[in-house]
C-alpha positions as CSV (number, residue, x, y, z in Angstrom):
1,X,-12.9,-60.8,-73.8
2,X,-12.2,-56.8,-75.1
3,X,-10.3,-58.7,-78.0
4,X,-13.4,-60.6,-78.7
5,X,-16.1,-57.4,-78.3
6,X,-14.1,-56.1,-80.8
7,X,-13.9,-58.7,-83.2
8,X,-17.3,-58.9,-83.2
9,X,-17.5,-55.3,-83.6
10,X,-16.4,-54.9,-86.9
11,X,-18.4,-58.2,-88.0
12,X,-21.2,-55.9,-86.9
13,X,-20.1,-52.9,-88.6
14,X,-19.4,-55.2,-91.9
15,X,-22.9,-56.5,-91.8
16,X,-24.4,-53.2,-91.3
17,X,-22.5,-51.7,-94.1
18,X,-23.7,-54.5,-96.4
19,X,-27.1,-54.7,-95.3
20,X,-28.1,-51.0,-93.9
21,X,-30.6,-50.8,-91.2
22,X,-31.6,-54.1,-89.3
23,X,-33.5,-55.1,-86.6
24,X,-31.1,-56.3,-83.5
25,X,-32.9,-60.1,-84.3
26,X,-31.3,-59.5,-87.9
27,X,-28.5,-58.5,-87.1
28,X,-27.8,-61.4,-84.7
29,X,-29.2,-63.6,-87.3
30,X,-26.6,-62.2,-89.5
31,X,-23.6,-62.4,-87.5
32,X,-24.0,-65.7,-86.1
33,X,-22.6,-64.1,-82.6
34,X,-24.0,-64.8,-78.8
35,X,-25.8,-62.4,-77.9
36,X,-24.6,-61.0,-75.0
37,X,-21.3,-60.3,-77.0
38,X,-23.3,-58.8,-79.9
39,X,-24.8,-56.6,-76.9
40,X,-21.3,-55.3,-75.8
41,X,-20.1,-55.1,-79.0
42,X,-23.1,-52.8,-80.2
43,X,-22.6,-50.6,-77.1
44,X,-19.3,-50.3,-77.8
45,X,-20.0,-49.1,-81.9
46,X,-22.5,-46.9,-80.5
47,X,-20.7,-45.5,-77.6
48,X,-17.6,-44.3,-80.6
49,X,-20.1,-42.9,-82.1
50,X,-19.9,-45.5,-85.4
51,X,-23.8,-47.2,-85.2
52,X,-27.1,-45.5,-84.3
53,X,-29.9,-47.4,-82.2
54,X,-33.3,-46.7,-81.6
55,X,-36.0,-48.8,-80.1
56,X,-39.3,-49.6,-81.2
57,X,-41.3,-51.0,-79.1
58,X,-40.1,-54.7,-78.1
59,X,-37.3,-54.5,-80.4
60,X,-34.1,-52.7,-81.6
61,X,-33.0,-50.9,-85.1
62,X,-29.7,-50.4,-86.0
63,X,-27.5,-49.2,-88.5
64,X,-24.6,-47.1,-89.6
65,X,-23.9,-43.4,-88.8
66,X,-23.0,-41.7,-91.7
67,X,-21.0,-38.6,-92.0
């Protein structure tokens, strides 16, 4: 499954370079991805320090940290 997380990991980090910041519904739209992967794989961006998240309200932003 890590091999997978990661997969999906850089899909996510492709889309957001491509596509800057997205809601989490766009992203997912975007990827074509389950979500619980997209979930872990997000975590896993934002835990190395590579995505930003921030919640508004009911729903999620995301996008690439730059610099």
């Amino acid at each position: 499954m890590i091999t997978q997380i990661g997969i999906v990991a850089g899909e996510i980090w492709h889309h957001l370079d491509q596509h800057g910041e997205v809601t989490f519904t766009q992203l997912l739209k975007g990827i074509e991805q389950p979500r619980d992967i997209a979930l872990m794989s997000v975590g896993w961006l934002a835990r190395e320090g590579h995505v930003v998240v921030k919640g508004e309200g009911q729903e999620y932003r995301v996008w690439l940290r730059k610099g």
